[in-house]
C-alpha positions in Angstrom: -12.9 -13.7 -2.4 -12.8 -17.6 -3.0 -10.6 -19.7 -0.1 -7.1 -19.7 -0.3 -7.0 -16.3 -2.7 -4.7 -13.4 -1.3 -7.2 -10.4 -0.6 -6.1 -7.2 -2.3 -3.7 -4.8 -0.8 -6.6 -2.1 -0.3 -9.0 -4.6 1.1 -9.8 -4.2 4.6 -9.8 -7.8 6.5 -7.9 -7.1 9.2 -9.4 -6.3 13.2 -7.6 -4.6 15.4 -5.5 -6.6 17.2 -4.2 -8.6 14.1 -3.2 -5.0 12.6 -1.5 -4.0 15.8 0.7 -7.4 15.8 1.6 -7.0 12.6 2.3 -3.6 12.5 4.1 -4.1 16.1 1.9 -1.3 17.7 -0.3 -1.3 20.7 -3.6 -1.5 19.5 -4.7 1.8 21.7 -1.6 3.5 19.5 -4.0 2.4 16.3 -7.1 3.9 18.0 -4.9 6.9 18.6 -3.5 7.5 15.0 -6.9 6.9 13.8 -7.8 10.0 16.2 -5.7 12.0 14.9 -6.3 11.2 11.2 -2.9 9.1 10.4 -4.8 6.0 9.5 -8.6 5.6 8.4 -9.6 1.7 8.6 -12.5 0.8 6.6 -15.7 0.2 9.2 -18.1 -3.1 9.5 -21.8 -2.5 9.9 -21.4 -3.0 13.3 -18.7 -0.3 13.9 -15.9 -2.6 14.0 -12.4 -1.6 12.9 -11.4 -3.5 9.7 -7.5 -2.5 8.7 -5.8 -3.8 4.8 -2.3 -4.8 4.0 -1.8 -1.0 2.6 -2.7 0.5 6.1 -0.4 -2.2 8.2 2.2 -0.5 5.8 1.6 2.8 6.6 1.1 2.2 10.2 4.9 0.3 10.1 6.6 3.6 8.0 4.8 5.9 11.1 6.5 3.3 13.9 9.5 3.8 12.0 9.6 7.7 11.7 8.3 8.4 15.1 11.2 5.3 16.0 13.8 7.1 14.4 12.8 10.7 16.7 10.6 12.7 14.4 7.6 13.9 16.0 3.7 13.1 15.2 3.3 16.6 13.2 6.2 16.0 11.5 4.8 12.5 10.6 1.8 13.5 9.7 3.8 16.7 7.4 6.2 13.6 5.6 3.0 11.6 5.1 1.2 14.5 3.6 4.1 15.2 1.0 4.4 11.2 0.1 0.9 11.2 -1.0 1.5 14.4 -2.9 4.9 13.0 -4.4 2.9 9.3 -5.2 0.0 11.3 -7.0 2.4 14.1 -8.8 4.1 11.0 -10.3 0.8 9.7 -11.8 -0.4 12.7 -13.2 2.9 13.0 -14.7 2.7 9.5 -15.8 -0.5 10.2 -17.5 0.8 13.7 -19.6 3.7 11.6 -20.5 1.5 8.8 -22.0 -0.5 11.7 -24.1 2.1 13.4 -25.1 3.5 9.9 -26.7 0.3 9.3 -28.5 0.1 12.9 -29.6 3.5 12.2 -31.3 2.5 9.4 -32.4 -0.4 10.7 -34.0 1.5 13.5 -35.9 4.6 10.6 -37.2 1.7 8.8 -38.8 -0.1 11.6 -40.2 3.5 12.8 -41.6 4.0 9.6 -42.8 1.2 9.0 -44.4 2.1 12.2 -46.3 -0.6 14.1 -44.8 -0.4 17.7 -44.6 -2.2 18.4 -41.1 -4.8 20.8 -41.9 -7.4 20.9 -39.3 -9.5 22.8 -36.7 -7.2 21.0 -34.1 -5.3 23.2 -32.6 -2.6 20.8 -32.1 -2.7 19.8 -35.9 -3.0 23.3 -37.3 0.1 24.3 -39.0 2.1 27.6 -37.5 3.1 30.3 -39.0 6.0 31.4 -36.9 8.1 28.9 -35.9 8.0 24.9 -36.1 7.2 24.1 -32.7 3.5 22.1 -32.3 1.2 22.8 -29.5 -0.7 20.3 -27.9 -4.1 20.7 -26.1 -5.5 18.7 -24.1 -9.3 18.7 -23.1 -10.7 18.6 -19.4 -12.7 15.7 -18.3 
């Protein structure tokens, strides 16, 4: 990172006590959530704690959950089902780009006048009804 440049979000260049003023926690609350797994800061060789912009954010949404009366499991249950929310959403971001280009794919080849004939399964005609089905292949 070159002087003056804004370090990513996930980079860890934070210590301790610079995460726990910014986060407005005690720094032994960090060592605590760390503990018990709500927070993982990135290590130095040395063993030193090293916390990014992205965990000063999630350290201020746990002060504000456990501020507003919810309890530490029921933190931890909240931040569980965020993370499962966030990465439902990209999946789903990801079939819905594929599906797009597989629609594409099949307006071009119909417009080109091109009768789909193919060991595709998703270009091979049907005999039953007009739907198309689209496969996709695992990485």
């Amino acid at each position: 990172m070159r002087p003056g440049e804004t370090p990513a979000p996930d980079a860890a260049v934070f210590v301790i006590s610079v995460a726990a003023e910014l986060s407005g926690l005690h720094p032994q609350t960090l060592r605590t959530y760390e503990r018990m797994g709500l927070i993982t800061p990135d290590r130095t060789p040395g063993g030193g704690r090293r916390y990014s912009f992205l965990d000063i954010e999630r350290l201020r949404s746990i002060a504000e959950l456990t501020a507003s009366g919810i309890g530490i499991e029921g933190v931890r249950r909240i931040l569980e089902l965020e993370n499962t929310v966030a990465a439902l959403r990209a999946r789903n971001a990801e079939l819905v780009a594929e599906l797009e280009a597989a629609h594409e794919a099949l307006r071009q080849a119909a417009a080109g006048g091109v009768r789909p004939r193919s060991n595709v399964p998703a270009l091979r005609p049907t005999t039953t009804s007009q739907s198309v089905v689209v496969w996709r292949r695992h990485r």
